[in-house]
N, C-alpha and C positions, 0 to 999 in steps of 0.2 A: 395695818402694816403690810407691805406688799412680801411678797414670800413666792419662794423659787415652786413652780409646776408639782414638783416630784412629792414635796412635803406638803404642799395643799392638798393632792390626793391623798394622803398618808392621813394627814389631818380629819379630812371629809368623810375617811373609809371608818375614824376612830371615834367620831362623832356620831355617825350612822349605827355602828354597830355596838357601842360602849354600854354598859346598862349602866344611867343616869343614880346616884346616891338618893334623889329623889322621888325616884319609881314609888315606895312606899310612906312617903313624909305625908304626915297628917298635917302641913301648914306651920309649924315650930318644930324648927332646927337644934332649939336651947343652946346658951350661949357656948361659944365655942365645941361644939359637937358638930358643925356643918348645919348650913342653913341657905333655900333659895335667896336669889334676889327679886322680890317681887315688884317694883318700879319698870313701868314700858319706857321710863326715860331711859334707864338704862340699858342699854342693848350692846356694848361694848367693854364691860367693864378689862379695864388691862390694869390696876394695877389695886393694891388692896394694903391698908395697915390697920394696925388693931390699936384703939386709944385707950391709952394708959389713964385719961382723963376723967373718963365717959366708961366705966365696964360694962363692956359686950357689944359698944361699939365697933364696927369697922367703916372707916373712909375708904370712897373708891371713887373712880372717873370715867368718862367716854375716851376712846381710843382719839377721835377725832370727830371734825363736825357739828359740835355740840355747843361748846363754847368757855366759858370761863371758869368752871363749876365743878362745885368735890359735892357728894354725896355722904351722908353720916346713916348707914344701914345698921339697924338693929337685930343683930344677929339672933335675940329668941324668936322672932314674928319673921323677919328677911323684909321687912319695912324701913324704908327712908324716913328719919325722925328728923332730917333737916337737910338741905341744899345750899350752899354758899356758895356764892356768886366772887370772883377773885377782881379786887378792882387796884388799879395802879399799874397794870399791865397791857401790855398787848395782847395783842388777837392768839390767842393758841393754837399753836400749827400738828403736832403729834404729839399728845402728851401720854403718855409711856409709864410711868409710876411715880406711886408716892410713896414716903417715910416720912414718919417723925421721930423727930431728935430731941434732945435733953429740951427742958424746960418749956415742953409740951407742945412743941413747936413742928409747926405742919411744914412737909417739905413738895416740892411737886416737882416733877421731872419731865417736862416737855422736850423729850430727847432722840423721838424718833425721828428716824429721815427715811422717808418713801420712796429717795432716789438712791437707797443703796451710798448713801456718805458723801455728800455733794454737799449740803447745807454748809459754810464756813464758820456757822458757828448756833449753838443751842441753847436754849436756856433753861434756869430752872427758876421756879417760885418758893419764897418762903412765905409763911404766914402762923400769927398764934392762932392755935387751937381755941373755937370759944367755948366758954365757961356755961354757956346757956345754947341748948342746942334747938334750934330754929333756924328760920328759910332768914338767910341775912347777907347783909356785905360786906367785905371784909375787907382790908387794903393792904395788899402784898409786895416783896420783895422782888425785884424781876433781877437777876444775877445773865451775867453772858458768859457762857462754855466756849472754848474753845479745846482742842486736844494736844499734847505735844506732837505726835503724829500724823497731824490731817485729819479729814476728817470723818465722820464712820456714825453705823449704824448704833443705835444703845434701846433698851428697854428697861434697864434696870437700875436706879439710882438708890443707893442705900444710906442712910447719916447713921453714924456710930453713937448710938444710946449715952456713951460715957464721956468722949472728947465732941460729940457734936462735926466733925470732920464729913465731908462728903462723899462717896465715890461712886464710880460707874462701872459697868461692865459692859464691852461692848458686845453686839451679837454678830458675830462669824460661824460660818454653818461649822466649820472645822475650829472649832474652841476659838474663845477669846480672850482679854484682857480683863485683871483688874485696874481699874483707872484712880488715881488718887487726887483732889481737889488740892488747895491752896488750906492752910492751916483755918484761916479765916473767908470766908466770902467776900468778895469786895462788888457793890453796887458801879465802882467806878473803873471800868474800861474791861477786858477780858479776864475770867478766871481760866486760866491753862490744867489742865487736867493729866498727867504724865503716867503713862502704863507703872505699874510697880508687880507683877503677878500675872503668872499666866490660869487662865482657867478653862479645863478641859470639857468645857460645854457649848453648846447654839443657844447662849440665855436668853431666856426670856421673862426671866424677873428672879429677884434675892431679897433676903432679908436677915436683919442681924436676930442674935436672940436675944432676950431684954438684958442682958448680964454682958453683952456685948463678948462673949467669949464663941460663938458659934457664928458663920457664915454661911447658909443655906441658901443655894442656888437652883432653878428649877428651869427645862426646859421643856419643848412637844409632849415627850415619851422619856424624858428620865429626868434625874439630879443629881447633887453631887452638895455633901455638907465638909467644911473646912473648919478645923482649929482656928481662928483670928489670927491670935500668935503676934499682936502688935503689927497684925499687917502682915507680918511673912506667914503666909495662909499655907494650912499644910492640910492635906489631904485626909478626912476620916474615914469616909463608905459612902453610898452609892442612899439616895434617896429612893421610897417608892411613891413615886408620883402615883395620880392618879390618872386614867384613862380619861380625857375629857375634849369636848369637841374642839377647844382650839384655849388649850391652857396657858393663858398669859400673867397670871399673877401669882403672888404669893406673900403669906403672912407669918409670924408666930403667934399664938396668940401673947395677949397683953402677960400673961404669968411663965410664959414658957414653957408649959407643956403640952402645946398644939403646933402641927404648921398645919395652914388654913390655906388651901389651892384653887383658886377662881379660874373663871375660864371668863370668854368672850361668849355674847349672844343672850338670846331675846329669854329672860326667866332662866339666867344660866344658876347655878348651885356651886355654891362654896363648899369643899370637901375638906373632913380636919382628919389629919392621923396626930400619932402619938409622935413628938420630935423625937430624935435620934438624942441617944443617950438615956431619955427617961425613963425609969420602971413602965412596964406595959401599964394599962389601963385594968387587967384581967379580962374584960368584956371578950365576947367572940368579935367583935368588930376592931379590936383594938390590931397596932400594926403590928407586926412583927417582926418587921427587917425583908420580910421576902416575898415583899408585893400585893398583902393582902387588902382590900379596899374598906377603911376606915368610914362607920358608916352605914356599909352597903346592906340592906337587908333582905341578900340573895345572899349571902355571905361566901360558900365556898361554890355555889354555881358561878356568881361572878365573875371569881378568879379564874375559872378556866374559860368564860366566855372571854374576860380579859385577856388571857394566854395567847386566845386563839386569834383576838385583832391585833394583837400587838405584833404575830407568825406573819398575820395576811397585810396587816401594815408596813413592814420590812421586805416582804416580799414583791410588794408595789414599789416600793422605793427603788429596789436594785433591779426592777423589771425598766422602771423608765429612765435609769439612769444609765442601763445597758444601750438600751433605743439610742439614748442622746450620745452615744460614743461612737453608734452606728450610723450616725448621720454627715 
């Protein structure tokens, strides 16, 4: 996904300097505690869910390039236990994220645009989740997006665990939209997608909790978890993301007591803190509301070497943003 100058430095300086959750991992993450991706097919991973199907499963995909295909990664090993190939579709142009919805059902969200919101219309894929996990093919639902709005960038597509409903957020560096789908998907001519909510983030991926009552939104360098509220999303606290080289995804896990933070790139790691609202974990790694990295076994060195890229990251931001007002 193409990205403005200022936040790719920002990114590259967070990347370079972060200390990775897997500095110390002996090769098993265990399930839902963070775990790498060890697949070279993967090098992009942008979007990530946890199957409710399969425990300690997560499906994930390539940003682009790649081709038609969800990954099903075993989060105790960080091994690919199967590859399915998506058939009954077209060629995948930016596929951006996935969720699964009620009755195990795998959602896919081809909804990036590289031109900054020019594409006149996006798609998404449905497909069942299989029952037996292996390299197979599977024959999917291909739906057309459009927006009530025009049209714009998105990386984050969510389906509501409860009603099965779709919706999107769109990514504006100065906060975006929640977007809400058609009651049902129709295969036959456009689904219109109409803002309902505004959300005060640059998303770059969400996800519901399995109870379908939280809405956890994640972006670069922060997040933001909302009440549902039947859709009128109301505001609870401030996520602590995790520092990571270019953070595109996000999970709960399948029980609700993790979100699970992936990033892009080659042997990248998935980070799990404790969701918002739950009793701590007790452990020294668990989260605490105020930044600590879930995980990390630098434990409180971390968080200050975190402090201090997160100072020198902000401080490149408003250095080249200064420049570009001088020109």
């Amino acid at each position: 996904m193409r990205r403005s100058f200022a936040v790719l430095a920002g990114i590259l300086l967070t990347g370079a300097c972060a200390l990775p959750a897997s500095a110390a991992d002996g090769g098993d993450g265990g399930a839902d505690q963070g775990f790498p991706i060890k697949d070279p097919r993967i090098t992009e991973s942008s979007g990530l869910a946890a199957s409710r199907l399969h425990p300690g499963i997560y499906w994930t995909h390539n940003d682009s390039d790649d081709g038609p295909y969800l990954y099903a990664v075993d989060s105790r090993t960080g091994k690919t236990v199967a590859r399915l190939t998506l058939r009954g579709i077209g060629a995948p142009r930016d596929v951006e994220a996935v969720s699964i919805g009620p009755h195990d059902e795998i959602y896919v969200g081809d909804i990036g645009d590289n031109f900054g919101g020019k594409w006149p219309y996006v798609w998404i894929y449905r497909l069942p989740e299989p029952k037996v996990l292996k390299d197979q093919t599977v024959t999917a639902k291909q739906y057309v997006v459009k927006y009530e709005n025009g049209p714009r960038d998105a990386e984050s597509l969510i389906v509501h665990p409860k009603t099965g409903r779709v919706y999107i957020i769109d990514k504006k560096e100065d906060g975006g939209h929640l977007y809400e789908g058609p009651a049902t998907l129709s295969t036959s001519g456009a689904n219109v997608f109409r803002p309902v909510a505004a959300v005060d983030l640059w998303a770059t991926d969400a996800a519901f909790s399995p109870d379908g009552r939280q809405l956890a939104v994640r972006g670069y360098f922060g997040g933001i978890y909302y009440d549902w509220n039947g859709g009128r999303i109301k505001r609870k606290g401030s996520l602590a993301v995790p520092l990571q080289g270019q953070g595109e995804s996000l999970s709960y896990s399948a029980d609700g007591s993790r979100l699970m933070y992936g990033s892009e790139g080659d042997g990248s790691y998935v980070q799990a803190k404790d969701a918002p609202g739950r009793p701590a974990s007790g452990s020294p790694s668990a989260d605490d509301g105020a930044g600590s990295f879930a995980g990390d076994p630098m434990g409180g060195a971390s968080l200050k070497v975190g402090a201090a890229v997160v100072a020198a990251g902000v401080a490149v931001l408003l250095g080249l943003r200064l420049l570009r007002r001088r020109r």
